[in-house]
VOBA-1610 file (N, C-alpha, C; in pm, whole numbers, padded with zeros to 5 digits, always signed):
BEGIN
Unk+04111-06807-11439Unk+04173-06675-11445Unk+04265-06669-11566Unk+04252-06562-11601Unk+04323-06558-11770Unk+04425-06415-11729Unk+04583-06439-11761Unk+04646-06369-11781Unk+04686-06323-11917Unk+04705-06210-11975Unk+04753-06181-12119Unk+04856-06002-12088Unk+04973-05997-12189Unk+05000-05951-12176Unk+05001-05808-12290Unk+04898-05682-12253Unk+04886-05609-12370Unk+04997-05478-12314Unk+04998-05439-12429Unk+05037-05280-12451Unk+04889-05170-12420Unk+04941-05026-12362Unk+04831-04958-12342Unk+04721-04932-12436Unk+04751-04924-12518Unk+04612-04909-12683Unk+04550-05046-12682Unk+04589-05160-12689Unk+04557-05318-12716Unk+04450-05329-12608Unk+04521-05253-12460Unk+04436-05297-12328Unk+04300-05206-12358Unk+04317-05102-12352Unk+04242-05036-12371Unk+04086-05073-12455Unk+04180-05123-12601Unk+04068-05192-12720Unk+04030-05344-12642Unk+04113-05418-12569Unk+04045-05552-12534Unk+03914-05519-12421Unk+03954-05367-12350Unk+03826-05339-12248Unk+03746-05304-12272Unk+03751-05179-12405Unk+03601-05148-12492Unk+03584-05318-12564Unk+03583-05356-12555Unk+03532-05472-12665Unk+03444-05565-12527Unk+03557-05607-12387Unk+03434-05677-12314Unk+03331-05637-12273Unk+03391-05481-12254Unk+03249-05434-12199Unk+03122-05408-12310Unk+03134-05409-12393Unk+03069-05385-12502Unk+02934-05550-12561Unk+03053-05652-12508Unk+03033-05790-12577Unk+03006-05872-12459Unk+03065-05857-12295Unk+03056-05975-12206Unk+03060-05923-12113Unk+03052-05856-12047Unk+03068-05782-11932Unk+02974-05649-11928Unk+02919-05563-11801Unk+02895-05495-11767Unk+03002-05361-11718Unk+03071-05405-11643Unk+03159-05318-11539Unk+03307-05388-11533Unk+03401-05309-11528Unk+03546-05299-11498Unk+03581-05193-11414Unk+03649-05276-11332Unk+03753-05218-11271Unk+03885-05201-11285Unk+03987-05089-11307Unk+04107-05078-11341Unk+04157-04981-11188Unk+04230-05083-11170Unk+04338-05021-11102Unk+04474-04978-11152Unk+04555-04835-11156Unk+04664-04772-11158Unk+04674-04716-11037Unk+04834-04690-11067Unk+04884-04667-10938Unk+04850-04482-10915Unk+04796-04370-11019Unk+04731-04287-10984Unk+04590-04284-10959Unk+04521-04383-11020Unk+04365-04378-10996Unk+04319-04493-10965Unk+04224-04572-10978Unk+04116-04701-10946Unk+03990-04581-11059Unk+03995-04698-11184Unk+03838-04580-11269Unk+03765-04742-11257Unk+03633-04727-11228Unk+03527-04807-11192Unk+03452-04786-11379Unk+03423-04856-11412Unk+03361-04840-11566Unk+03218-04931-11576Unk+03126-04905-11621Unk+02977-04959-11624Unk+02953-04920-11768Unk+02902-05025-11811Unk+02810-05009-11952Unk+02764-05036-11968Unk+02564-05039-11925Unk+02442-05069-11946Unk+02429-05012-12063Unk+02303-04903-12038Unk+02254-04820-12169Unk+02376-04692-12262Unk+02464-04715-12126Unk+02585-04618-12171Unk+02709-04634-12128Unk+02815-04588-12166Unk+02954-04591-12063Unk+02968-04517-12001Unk+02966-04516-11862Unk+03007-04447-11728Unk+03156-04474-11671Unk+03232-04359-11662Unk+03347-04419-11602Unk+03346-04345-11475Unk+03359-04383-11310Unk+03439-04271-11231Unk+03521-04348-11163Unk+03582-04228-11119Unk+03758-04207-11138Unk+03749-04180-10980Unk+03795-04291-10881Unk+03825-04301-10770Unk+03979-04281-10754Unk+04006-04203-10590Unk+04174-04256-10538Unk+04215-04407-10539Unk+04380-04455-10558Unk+04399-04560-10599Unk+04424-04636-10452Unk+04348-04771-10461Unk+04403-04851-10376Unk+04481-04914-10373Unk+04602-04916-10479Unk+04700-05001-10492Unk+04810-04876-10546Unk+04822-04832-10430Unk+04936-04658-10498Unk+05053-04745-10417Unk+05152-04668-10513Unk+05303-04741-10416Unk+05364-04815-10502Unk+05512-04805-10562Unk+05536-04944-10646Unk+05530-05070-10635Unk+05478-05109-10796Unk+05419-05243-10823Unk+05533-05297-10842Unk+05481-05442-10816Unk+05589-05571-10865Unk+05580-05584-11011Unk+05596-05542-11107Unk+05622-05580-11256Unk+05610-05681-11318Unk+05690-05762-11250Unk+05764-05904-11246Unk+05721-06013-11313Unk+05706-06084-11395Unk+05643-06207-11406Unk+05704-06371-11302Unk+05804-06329-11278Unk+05838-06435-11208Unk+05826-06382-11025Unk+05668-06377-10981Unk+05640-06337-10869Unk+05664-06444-10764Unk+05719-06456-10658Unk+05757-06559-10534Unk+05648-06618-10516Unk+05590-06720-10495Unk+05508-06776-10434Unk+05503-06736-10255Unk+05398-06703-10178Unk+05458-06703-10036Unk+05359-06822-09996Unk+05488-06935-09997Unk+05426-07066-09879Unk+05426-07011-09786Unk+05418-07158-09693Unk+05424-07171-09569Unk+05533-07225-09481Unk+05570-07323-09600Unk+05743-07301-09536Unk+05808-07243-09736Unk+05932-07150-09682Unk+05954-07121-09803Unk+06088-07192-09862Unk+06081-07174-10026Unk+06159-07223-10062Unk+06333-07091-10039Unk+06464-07209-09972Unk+06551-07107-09883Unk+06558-07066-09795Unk+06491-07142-09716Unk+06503-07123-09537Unk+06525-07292-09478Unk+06596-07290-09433Unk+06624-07456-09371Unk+06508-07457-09282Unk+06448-07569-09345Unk+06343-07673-09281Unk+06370-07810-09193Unk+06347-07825-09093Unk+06468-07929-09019Unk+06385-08100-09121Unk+06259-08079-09075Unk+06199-08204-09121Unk+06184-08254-09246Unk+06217-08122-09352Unk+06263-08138-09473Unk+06400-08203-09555Unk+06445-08121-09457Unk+06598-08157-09489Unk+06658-08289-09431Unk+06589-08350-09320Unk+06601-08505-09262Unk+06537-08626-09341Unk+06386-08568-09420Unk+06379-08615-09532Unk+06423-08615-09659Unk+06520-08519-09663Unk+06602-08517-09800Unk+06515-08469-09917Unk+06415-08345-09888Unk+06342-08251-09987Unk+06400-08144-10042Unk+06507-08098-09863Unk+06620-07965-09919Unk+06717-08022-09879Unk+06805-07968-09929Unk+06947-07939-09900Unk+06996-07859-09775Unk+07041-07894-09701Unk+07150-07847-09531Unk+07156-07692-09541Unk+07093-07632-09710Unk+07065-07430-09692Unk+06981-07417-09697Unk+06835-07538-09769Unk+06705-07511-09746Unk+06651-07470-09885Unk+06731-07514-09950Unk+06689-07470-10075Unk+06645-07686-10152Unk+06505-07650-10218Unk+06476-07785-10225Unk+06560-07861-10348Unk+06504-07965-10331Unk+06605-08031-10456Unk+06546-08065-10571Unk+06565-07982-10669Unk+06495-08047-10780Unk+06393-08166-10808Unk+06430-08240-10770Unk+06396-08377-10807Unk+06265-08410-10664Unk+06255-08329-10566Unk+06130-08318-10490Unk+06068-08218-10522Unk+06088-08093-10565Unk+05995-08014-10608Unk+05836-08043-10569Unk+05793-08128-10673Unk+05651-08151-10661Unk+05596-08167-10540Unk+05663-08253-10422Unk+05666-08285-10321Unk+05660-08156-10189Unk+05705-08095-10234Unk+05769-07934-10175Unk+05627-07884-10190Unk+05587-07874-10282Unk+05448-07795-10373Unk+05343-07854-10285Unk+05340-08011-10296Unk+05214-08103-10220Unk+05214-08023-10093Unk+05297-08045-09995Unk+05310-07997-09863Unk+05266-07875-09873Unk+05323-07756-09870Unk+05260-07624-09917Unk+05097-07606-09943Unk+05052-07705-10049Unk+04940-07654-10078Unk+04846-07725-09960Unk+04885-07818-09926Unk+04836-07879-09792Unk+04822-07799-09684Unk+04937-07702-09667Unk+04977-07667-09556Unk+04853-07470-09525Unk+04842-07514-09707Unk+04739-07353-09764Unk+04593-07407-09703Unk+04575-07538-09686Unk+04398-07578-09691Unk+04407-07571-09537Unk+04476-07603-09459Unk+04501-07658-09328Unk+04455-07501-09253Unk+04578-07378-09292Unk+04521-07272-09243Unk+04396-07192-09254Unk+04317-07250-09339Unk+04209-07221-09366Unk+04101-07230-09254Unk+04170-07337-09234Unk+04038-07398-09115Unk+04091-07421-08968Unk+04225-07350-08909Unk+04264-07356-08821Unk+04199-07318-08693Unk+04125-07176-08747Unk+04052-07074-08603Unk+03896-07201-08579Unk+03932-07313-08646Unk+03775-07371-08599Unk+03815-07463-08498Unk+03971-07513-08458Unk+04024-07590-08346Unk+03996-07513-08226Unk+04023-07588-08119Unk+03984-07513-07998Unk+04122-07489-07942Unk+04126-07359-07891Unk+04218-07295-07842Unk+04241-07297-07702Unk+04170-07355-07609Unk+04157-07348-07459Unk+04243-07471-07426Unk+04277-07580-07510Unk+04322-07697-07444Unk+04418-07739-07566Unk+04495-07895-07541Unk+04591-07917-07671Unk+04477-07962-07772Unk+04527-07950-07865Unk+04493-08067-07990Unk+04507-08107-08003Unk+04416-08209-08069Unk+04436-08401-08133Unk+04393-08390-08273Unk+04478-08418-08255Unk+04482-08480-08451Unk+04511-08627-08451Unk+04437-08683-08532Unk+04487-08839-08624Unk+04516-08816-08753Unk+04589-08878-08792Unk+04610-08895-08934Unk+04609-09047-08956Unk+04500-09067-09028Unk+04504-09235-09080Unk+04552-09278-09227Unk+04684-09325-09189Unk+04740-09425-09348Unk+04850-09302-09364Unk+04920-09299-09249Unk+05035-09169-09285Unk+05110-09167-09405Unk+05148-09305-09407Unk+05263-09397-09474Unk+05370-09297-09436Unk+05517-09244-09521Unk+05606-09181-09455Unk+05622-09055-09428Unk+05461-09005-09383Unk+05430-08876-09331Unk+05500-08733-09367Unk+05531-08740-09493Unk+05604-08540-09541Unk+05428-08488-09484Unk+05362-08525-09485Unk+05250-08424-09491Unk+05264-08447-09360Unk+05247-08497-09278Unk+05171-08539-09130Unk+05304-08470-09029Unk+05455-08443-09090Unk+05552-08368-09042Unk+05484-08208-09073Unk+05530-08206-09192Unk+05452-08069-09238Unk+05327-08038-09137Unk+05217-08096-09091Unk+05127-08053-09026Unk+05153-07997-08916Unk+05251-08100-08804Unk+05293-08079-08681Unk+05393-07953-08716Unk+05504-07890-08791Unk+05621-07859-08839Unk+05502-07698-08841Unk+05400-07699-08910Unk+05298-07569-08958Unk+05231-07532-08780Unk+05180-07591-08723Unk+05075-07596-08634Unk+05182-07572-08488Unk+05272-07598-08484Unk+05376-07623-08359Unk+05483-07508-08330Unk+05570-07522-08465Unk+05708-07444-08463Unk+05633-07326-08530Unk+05546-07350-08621Unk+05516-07190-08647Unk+05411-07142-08597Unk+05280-07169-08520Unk+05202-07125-08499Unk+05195-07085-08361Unk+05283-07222-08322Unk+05298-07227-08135Unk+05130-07285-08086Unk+05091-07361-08148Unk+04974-07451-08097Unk+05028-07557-08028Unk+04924-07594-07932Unk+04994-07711-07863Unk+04907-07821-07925Unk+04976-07913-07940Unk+04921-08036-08050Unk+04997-08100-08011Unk+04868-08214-08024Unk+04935-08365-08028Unk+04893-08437-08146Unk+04941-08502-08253Unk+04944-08566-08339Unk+04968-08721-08412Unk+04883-08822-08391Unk+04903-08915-08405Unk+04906-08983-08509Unk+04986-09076-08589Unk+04999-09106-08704Unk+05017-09294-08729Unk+04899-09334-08813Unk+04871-09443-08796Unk+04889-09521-08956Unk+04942-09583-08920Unk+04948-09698-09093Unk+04972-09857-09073Unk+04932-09961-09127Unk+04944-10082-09121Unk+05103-10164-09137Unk+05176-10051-09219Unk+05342-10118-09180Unk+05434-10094-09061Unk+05430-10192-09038Unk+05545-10204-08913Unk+05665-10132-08937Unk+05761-10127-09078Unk+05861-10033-09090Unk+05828-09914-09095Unk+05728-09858-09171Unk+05730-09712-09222Unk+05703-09638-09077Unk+05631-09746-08995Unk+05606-09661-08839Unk+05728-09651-08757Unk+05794-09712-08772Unk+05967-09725-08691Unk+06033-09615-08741Unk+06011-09584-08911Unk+06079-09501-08954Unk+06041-09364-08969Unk+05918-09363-08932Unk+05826-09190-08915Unk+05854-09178-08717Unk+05834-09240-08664Unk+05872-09275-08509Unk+06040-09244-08482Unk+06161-09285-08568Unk+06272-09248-08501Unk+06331-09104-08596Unk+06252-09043-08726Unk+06245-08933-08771Unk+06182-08799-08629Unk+06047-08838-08570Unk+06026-08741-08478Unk+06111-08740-08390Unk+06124-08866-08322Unk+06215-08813-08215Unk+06380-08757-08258Unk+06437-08814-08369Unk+06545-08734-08392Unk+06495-08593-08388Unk+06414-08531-08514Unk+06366-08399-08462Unk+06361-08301-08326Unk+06294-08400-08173Unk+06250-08358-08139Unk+06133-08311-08142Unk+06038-08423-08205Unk+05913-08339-08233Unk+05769-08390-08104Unk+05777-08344-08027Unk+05785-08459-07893Unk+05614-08485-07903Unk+05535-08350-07986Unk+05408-08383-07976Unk+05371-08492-08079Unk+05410-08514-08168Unk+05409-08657-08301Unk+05457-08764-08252Unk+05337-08889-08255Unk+05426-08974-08235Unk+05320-09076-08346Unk+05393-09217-08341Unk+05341-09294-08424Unk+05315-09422-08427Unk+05198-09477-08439Unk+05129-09619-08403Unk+05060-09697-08547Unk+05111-09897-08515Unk+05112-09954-08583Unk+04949-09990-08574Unk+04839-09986-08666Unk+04725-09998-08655Unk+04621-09946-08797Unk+04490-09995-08757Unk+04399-09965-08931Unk+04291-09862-08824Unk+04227-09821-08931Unk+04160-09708-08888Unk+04021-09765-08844Unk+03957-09864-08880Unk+03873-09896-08787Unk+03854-09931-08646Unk+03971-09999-08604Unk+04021-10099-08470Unk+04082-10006-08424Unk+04137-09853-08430Unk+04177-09724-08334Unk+04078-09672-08245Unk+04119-09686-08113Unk+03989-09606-08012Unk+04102-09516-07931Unk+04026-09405-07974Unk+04149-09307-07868Unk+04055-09258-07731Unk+04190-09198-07630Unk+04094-09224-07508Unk+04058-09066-07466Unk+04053-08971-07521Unk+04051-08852-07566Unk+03985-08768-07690Unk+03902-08670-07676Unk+03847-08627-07771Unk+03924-08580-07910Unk+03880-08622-08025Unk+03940-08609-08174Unk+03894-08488-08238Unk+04035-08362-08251Unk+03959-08267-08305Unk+03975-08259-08470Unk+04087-08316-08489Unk+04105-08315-08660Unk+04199-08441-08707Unk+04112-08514-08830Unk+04114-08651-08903Unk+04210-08616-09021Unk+04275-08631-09075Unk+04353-08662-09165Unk+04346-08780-09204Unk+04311-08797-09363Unk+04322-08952-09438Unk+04364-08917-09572Unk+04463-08936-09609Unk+04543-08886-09791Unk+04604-09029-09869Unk+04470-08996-09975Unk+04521-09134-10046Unk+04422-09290-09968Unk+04385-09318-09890Unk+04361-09425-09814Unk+04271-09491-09883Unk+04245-09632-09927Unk+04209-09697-10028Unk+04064-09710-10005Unk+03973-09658-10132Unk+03860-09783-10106Unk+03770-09720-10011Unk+03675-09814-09972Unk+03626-09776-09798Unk+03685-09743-09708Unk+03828-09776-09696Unk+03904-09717-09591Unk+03865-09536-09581Unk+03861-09495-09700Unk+03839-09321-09693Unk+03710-09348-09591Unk+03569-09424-09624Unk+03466-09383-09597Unk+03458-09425-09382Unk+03550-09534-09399Unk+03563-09540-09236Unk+03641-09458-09148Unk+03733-09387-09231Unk+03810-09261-09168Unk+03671-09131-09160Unk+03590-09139-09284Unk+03478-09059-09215Unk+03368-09068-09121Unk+03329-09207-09128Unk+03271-09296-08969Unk+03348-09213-08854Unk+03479-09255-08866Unk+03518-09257-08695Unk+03542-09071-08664Unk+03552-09046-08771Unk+03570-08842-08804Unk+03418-08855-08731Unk+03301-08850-08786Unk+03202-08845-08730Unk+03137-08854-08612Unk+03172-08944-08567Unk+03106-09051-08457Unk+03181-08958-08337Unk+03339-08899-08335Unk+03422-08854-08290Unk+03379-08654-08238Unk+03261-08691-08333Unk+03174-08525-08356Unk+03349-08452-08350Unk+03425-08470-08458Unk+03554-08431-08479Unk+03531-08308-08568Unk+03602-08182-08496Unk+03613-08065-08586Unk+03623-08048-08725Unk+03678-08086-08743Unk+03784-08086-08921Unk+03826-08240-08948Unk+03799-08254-09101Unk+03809-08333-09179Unk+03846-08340-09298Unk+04014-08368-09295Unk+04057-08329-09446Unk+04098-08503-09492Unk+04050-08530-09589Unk+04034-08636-09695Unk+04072-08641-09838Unk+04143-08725-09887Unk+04179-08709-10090Unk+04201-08913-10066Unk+04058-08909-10123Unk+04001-09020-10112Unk+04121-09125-10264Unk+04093-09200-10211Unk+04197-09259-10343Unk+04113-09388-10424Unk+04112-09495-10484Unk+04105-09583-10562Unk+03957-09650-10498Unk+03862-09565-10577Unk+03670-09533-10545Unk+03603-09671-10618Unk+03659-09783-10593Unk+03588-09915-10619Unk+03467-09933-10599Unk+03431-09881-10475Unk+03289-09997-10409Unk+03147-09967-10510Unk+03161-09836-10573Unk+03038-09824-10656Unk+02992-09882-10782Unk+03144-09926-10861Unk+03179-09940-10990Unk+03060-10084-11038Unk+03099-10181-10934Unk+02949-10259-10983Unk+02831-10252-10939Unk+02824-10174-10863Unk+02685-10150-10773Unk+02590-10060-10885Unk+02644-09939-10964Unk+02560-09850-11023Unk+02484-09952-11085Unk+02348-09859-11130Unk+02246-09923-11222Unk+02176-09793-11180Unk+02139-09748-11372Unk+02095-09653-11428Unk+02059-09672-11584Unk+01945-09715-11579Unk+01858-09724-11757Unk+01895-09620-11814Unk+01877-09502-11754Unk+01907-09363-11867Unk+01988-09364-11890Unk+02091-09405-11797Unk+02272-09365-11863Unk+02340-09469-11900Unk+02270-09580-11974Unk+02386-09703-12036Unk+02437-09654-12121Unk+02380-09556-12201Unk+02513-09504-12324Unk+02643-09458-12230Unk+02649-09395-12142Unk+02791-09346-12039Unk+02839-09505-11989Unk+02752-09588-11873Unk+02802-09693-11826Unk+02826-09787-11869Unk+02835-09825-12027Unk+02855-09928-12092Unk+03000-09946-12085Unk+03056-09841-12081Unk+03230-09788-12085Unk+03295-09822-11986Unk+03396-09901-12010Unk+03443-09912-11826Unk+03542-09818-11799Unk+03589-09747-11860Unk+03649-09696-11819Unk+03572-09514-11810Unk+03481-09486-11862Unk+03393-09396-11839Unk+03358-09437-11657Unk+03302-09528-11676Unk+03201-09587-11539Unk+03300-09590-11460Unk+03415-09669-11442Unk+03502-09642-11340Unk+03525-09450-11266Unk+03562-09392-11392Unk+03554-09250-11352Unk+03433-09146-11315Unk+03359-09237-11342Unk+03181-09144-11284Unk+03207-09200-11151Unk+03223-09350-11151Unk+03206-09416-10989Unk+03260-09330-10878Unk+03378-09295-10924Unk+03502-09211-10873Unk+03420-09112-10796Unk+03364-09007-10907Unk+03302-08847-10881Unk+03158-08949-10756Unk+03077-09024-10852Unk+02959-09045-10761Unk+02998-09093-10607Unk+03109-09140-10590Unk+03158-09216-10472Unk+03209-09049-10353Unk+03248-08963-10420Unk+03274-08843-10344Unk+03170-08745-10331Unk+03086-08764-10413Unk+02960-08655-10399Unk+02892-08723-10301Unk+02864-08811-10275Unk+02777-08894-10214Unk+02872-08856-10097Unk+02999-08893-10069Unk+03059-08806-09913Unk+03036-08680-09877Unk+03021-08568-09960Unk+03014-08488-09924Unk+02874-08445-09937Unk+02801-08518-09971Unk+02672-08506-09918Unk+02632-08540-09775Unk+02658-08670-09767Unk+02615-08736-09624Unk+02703-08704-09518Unk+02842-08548-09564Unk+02884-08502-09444Unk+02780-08384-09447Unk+02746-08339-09507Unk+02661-08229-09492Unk+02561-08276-09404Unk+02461-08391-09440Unk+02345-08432-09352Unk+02438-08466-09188Unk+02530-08459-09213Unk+02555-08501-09076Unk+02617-08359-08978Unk+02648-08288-09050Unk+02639-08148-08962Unk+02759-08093-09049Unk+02815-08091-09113Unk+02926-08029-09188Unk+02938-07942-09277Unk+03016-07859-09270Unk+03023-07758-09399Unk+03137-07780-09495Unk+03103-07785-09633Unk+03139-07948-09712Unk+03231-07877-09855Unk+03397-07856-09878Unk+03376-07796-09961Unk+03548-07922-10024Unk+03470-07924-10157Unk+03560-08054-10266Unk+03615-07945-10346Unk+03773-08000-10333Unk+03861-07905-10405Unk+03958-07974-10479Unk+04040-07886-10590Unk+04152-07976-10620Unk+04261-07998-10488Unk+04310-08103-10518Unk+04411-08032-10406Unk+04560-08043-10468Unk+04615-08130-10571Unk+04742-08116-10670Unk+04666-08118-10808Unk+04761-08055-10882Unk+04741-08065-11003Unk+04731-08200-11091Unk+04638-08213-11194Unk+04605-08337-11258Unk+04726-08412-11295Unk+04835-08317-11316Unk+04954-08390-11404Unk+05039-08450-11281Unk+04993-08438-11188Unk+05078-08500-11087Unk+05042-08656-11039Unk+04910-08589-11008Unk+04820-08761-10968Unk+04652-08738-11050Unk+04637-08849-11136Unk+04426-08819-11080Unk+04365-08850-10988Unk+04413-08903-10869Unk+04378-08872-10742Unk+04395-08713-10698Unk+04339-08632-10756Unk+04394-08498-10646Unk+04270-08386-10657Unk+04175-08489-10601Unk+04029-08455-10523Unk+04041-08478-10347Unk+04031-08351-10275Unk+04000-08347-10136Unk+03914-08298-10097Unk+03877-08301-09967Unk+03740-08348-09935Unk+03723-08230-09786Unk+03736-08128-09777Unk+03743-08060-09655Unk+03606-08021-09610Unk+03607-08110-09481Unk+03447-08090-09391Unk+03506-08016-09258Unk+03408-07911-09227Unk+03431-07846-09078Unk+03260-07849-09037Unk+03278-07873-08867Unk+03217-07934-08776Unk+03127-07819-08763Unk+03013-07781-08787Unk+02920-07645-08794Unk+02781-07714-08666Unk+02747-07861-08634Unk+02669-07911-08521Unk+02535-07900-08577Unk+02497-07906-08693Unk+02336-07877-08748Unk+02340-07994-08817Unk+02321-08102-08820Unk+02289-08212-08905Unk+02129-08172-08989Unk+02148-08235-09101Unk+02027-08139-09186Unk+01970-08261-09268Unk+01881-08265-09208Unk+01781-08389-09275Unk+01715-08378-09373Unk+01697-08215-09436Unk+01695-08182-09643Unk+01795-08260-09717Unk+01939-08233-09657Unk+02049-08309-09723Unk+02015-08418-09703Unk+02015-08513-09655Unk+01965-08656-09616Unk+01872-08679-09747Unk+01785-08616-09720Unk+01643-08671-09845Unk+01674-08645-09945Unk+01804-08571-10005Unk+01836-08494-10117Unk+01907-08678-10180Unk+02016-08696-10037Unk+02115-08830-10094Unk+01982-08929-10122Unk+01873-08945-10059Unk+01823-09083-10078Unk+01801-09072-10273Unk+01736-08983-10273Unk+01683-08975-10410Unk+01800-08935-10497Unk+01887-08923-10439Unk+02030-08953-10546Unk+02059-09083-10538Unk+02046-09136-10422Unk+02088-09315-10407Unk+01991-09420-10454Unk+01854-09334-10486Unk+01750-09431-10551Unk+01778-09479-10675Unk+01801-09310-10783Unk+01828-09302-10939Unk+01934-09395-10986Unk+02044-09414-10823Unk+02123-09520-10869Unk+02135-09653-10841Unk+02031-09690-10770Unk+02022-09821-10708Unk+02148-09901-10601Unk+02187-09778-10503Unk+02300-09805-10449Unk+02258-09797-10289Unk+02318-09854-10227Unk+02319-09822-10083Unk+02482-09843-10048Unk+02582-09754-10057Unk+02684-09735-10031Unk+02748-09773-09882Unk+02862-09845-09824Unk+02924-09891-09705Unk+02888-09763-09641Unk+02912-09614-09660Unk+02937-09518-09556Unk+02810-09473-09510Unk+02671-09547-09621Unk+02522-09523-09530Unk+02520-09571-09448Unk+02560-09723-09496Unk+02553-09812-09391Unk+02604-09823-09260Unk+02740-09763-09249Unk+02811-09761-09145Unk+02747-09623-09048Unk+02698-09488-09118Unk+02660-09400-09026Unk+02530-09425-08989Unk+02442-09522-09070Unk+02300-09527-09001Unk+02349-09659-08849Unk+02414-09706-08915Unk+02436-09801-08763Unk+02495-09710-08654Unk+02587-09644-08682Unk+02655-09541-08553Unk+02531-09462-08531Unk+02438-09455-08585Unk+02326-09367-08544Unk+02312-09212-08614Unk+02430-09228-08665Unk+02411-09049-08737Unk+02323-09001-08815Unk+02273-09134-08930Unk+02201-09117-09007Unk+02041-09221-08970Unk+01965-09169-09001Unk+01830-09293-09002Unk+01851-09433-09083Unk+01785-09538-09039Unk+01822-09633-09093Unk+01738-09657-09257Unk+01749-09668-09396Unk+01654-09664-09488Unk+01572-09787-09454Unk+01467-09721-09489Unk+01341-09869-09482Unk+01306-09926-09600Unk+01345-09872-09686Unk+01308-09984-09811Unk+01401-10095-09882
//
């Protein structure tokens, strides 16, 4: 999306020129009209009532509207020391403020696909000191009034003591938090939404095993440090790219997530890879949002083999879903 700022003659000349050079049709909205403009063999303009009548915001410095905003005391924020005791954040978390938020933007997206008749379960695997996994419960609880339960799992013994006596200071009675890895977790209750941010390696691809196997609603993922492919590829056509290691490391990366969101698709999912922070923050900030649609599609399946042939790979997360049974086992 391209913003520029013209004067009325300039705008005018930049709209005869696209439509003329790149475009077909414009739409202009003013606050007396909406004129619809087409230019095939000719220029057509008509001149509709406005859908945007009423004063405009001018402004260039327009508010963002989060989800929690910046200037309203946040309890779980402010216990983590993001805002300040008025709710206004602190400089120096900013970015952090932003992460949560935009987290908190993907999350509502896919909320009406939880089930509403009973509580919710959520896991989150590899919380570490959970701003997001607060933020989730903090979005879903105090503001939505869902009843949720939320469990939050990581391999350190401190960071769990210290996300554990954060809720209960809160009061956050549906969060609680357990010392454990994401394979060796068996919950005794159905799993409606997986959380895994950052989690190393295969660890992402076994947080999508047990998402699976769990026939778990929602699946949000930002897979982190995509090793397992980096020596496995082999591809004659592309040694001019894979000769590079540091090229090949970053294809491994992309091939290691396409290949997830392929083989969530074959497994019944509707599969959509987004940014989720900006590059300058992390190059980790690829996520991975799958929702539970129950059609496993065995086109997608045949689509990955012959992507997994060209590369001579058989990846841990085939392996692990053809054994859980999700996927067929390959025979060659």
């Amino acid at each position: 999306m391209l913003h520029e700022n013209l004067s009325a003659p300039e705008a005018a000349e930049a709209v005869a020129g696209l439509l003329e050079n790149t475009f077909c049709q414009c739409i202009l909205h003013t606050t007396e009209h909406d004129y619809h403009m087409t230019c095939f063999s000719r220029l057509k303009i008509k001149t509709q009532p406005p859908t945007k009548a009423g004063e405009q915001n001018l402004s260039h410095n327009k508010q963002k509207a989060y989800a929690i905003p910046d200037g309203e005391p946040c309890d779980f924020l402010i216990h983590l020391g993001v805002m300040n005791a008025d709710g206004h954040v602190l400089k120096a978390h900013y970015d952090k403020f932003r992460q949560i938020n935009k987290y908190l933007e993907l999350v509502a997206g896919c909320v009406d696909s939880l089930p509403k008749d009973r509580r919710i379960h959520i896991v989150d695997f590899g919380c570490c000191k959970s701003y997001l996994t607060f933020g989730l419960y903090y979005y879903l609880v105090r503001q939505l009034g869902l009843n949720v339960k939320i469990i939050g799992l990581d391999l350190k013994d401190d960071v769990i003591r210290f996300c554990e006596q954060v809720a209960r200071d809160l009061g956050y009675d549906g969060l609680s938090f357990l010392t454990g890895d994401i394979q060796s977790y068996v919950s005794g209750e159905p799993i409606d939404m997986v959380v895994t941010l950052h989690a190393c390696d295969v660890a992402t691809d076994a947080a999508i095993v047990q998402a699976i196997g769990w026939d778990c609603r929602i699946l949000l993922t930002v897979p982190c440090c995509q090793h397992e492919l980096f020596p496995k590829i082999k591809n004659d056509r592309m040694k001019v790219m894979l000769k590079h290691g540091i090229i090949k490391e970053r294809f491994s990366a992309l091939l290691t997530d396409s290949i997830r969101g392929q083989l969530l698709e074959a497994c019944g999912y509707d599969v959509n890879i987004m940014e989720f922070i900006s590059l300058e923050h992390t190059p980790k900030n690829i996520l991975i949002k799958a929702v539970r649609n129950g059609r496993p599609d065995r086109q997608k399946y045949q689509e990955y083999l012959a992507f997994a042939k060209d590369w001579q790979i058989r990846p841990y997360l085939e392996e692990e879903l053809a054994r859980i049974g999700r996927i067929p086992e390959r025979q060659d």
